[in-house]
Structures are given as structure tokens and as C-alpha cells.
C-alpha positions as CSV (number, residue, x, y, z in Angstrom):
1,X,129.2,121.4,150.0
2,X,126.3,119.1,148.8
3,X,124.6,120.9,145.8
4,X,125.2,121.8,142.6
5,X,126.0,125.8,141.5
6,X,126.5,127.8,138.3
7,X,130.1,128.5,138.4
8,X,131.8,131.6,137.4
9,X,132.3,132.3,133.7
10,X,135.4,133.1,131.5
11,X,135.4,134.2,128.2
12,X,139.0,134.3,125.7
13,X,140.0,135.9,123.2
14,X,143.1,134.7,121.1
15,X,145.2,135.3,118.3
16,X,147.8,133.8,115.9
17,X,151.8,135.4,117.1
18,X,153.6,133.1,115.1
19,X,152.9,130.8,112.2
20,X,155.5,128.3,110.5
21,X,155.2,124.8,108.7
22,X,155.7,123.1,112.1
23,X,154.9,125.5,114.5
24,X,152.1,127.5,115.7
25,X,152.3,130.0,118.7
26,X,148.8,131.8,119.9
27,X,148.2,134.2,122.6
28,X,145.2,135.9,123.9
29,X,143.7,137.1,127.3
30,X,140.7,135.8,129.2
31,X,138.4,137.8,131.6
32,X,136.6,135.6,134.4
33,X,133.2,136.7,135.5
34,X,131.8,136.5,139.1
35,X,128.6,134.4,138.6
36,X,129.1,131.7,140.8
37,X,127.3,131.8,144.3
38,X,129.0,133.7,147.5
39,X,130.5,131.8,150.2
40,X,128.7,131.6,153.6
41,X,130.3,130.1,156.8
42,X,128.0,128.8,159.7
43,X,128.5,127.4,163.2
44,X,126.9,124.0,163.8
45,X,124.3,125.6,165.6
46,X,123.3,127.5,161.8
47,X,124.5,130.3,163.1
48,X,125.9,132.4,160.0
49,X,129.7,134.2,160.8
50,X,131.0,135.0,157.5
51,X,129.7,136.0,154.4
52,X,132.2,136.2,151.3
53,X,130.8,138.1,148.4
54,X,132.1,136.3,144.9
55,X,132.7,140.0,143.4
56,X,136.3,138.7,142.3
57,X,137.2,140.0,138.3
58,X,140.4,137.6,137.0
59,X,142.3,138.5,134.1
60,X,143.3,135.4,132.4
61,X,146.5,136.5,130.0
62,X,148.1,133.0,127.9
63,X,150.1,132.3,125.6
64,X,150.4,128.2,123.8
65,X,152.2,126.3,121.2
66,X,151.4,123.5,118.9
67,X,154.7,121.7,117.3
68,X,153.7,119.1,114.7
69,X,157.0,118.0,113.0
70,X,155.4,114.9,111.2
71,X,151.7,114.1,110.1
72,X,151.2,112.0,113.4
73,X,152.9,113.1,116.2
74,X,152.7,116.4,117.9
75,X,153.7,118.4,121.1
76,X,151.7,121.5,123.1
77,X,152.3,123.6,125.6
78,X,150.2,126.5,127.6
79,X,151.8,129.0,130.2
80,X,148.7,131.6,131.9
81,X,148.7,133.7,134.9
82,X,145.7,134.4,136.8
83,X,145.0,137.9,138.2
84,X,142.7,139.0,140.5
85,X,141.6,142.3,139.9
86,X,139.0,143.0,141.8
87,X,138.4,141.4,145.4
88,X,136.1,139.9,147.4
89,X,134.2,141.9,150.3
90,X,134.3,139.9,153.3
91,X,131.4,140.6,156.1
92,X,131.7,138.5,159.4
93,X,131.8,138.6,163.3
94,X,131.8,135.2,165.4
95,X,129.2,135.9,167.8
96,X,126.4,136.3,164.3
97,X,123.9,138.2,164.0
98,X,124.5,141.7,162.1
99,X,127.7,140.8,159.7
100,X,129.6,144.3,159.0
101,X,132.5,144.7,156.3
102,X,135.6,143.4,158.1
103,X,137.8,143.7,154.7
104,X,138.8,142.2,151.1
105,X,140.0,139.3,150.1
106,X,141.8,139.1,146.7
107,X,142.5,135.3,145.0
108,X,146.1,134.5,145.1
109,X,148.2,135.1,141.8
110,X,148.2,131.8,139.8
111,X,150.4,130.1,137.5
112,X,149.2,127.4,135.2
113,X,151.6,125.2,133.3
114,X,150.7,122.4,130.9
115,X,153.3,120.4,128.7
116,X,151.2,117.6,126.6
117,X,152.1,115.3,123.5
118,X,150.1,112.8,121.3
119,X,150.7,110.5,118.7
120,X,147.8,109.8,115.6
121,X,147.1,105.9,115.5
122,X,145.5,107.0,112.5
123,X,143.7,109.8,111.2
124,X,141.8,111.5,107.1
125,X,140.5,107.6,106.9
126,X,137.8,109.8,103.9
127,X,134.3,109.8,104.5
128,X,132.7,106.7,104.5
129,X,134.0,106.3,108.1
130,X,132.5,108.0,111.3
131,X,135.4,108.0,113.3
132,X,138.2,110.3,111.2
133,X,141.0,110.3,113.7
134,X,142.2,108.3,116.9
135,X,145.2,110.3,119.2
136,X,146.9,109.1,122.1
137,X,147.8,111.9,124.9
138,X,150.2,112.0,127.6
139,X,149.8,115.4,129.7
140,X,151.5,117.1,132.5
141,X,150.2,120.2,134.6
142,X,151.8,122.5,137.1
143,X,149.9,125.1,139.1
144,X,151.3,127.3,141.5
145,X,150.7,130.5,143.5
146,X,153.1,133.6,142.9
147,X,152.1,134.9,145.9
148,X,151.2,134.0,150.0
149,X,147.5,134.0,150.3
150,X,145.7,136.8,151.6
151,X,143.8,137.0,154.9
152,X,141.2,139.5,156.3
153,X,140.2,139.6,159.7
154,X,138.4,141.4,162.4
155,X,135.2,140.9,164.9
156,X,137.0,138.0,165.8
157,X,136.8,136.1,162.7
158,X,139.8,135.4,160.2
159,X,139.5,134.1,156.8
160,X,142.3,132.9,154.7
161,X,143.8,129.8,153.0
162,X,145.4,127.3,155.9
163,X,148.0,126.3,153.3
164,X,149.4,129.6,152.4
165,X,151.1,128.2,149.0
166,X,149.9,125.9,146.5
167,X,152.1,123.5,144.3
168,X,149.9,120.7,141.9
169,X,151.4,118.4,139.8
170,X,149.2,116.4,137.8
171,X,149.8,113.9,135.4
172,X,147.1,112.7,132.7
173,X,146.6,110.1,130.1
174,X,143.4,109.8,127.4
175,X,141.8,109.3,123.8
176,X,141.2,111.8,121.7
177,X,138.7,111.0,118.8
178,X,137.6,113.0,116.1
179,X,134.3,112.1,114.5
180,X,133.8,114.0,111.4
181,X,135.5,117.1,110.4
182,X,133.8,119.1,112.9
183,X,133.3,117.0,116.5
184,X,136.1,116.3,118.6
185,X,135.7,114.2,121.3
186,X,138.7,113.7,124.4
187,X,138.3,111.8,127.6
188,X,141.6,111.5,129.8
189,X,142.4,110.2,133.9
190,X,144.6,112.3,135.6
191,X,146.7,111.4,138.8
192,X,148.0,113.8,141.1
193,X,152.1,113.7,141.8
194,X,152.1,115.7,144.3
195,X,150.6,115.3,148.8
196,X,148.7,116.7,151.9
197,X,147.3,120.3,150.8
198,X,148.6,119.8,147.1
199,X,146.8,116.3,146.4
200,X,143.3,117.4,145.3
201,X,141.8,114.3,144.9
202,X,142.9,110.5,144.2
203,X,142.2,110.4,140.7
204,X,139.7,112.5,138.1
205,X,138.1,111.7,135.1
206,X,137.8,114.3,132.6
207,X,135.9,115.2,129.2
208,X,135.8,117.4,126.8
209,X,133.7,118.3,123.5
210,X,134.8,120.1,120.6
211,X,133.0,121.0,117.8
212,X,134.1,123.4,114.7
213,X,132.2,125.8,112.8
């Protein structure tokens, strides 16, 4: 993989469950659209053997939490399951040529975790200042699968996931800075705690823009 692609897209939708002084509790579900490119698998010769079709429908259900007990520091948390509900046709045979429907391959069931707290250094400062608020955050995220991965074969070709299971365990650590009363602005790092098939990189840089209307 050397390009760049339009990935799928997911929308939300979210409501308020519970609402107190301190604490806030949301829940909503998200749909994930199959607009990202197919996958294509070729011999080093360019031979093409496999062909999966990204036809895949996820349903994204969540729910999260926001406990603020003073006026700077604050905890969240974010539990979600992700739910293939559709499939991905699968069309291969190793020797090429003609690639008929061997089968279909659904995503594995997904858990995602997340467990974050951040502390205001300060924040209101009124507005003759650009920068309203400045927030330290500390972040921890857990994704598993709920299931063993699914495999298709036949024509002599097999697709599935060599690691079966996944376990990631990230930790992450960043700014966030609010600039205005609308435009939110976070950057973090984020180190993986876990190895082999679980470690997905040696370190990430994230960001993320939010803006209010």
C-alpha cells in the first residue's frame, strides 16, 4: 500500500441518557458506510487472485460519560461495539484469470474502550485573549475482537486474518487548546502497550479539530 484512498464513512447520532451537576452520560449509534476502495491481491508476476469487495455495513452502537467534579479537572470514558452487518463478497482462484464468488467475509465483532482524564491549566481568561482554555490529557484505549476472525476459501485461495484475535492497548498523552468559544484544537502521541500482531505501530501522532456552532 503506497497511495492515498477515500476511506469509508460513519455518521452518529447521539443523545443525552443522563444529566446531573457533575455528570453527563450520552448514547447514540453510528452506521459506517462502504466507500473506501475494494481490496485486490496479486502475485508478483501482477497476476490478480483475489478480489474483496468493501460492501461491509457496521453498526456503530456507544454509549460515554463526562464527570467534571470541580471547574478544572475532569474524567471520560467511551465503551462501543462494532457490528458487521453486511459482509464482504470475496471472488478469487490462485491460478488468475476469471475470479468467481468463493464466499463472504464478515469484519470481526469489535470492542472499543477508552478511559481518559484532563486537568485545565486555565481556562474563561474573557475575550481579549485568543487562546480561552489550555487542558492536559492522559488517555488509555483497549480494542479487542469478541469473536475469531472469519475465513473464506475455495479455488485454492484462503483469505482471513493470520492473527485470529486482536488485543490493543494504547496509551496517549496531548494538549488540548480552545481558541475562542467555538474552535477546539487537540494534538496527543500515543504509544502502544501491547507486541507482535497487537503493536500497530511504534508511536502515532494524532489531531483533531473541533469547532461549535
Amino acid at each position: 500500500m503506497a497511495s492515498t484512498d477515500f476511506g469509508d464513512i460513519a455518521l452518529f447520532a447521539k443523545s443525552r441518557l443522563v444529566e446531573l451537576q457533575t455528570l453527563l452520560v450520552s448514547g447514540g449509534v453510528g452506521v459506517g458506510f462502504p466507500t473506501g476502495p475494494d481490496s485486490r491481491l496479486f502475485r508478483a508476476d501482477g497476476t490478480q487472485v483475489a478480489w474483496i469487495k468493501n460492501e461491509a455495513l457496521h453498526l456503530l452502537p456507544f454509549v460515554g460519560t463526562i464527570w467534571a467534579p470541580n471547574d478544572y479537572f475532569y474524567m471520560q470514558s467511551f465503551l462501543q461495539v462494532d457490528v458487521d452487518a453486511h459482509g464482504n463478497t470475496v471472488s478469487g482462484s490462485a491460478t488468475g484469470g476469471r475470479l468467481p464468488t468463493i464466499g463472504k467475509l464478515s469484519d470481526t465483532m469489535l470492542l472499543n474502550a477508552d478511559l481518559s482524564a484532563g486537568y485545565w491549566i486555565f481556562r474563561d481568561r474573557g475575550q481579549n485573549y485568543v487562546v480561552q482554555g489550555l487542558a492536559t490529557i492522559v488517555e488509555l484505549n483497549y480494542a479487542t475482537t469478541l469473536e475469531s476472525a472469519d475465513s473464506v476459501t475455495g479455488n485454492g485461495i484462503l483469505i482471513t486474518d493470520a492473527a485470529n484475535r486482536l488485543d490493543v492497548f494504547d496509551i496517549s498523552a496531548g494538549v488540548h487548546t480552545q481558541l475562542g468559544q467555538t474552535l477546539a484544537l487537540t494534538t496527543a502521541f500515543t504509544f502502544p502497550l501491547g507486541s507482535n500482531y497487537d503493536k500497530r505501530a511504534d508511536w502515532e501522532i494524532a489531531g483533531l479539530v473541533s469547532w461549535l456552532f
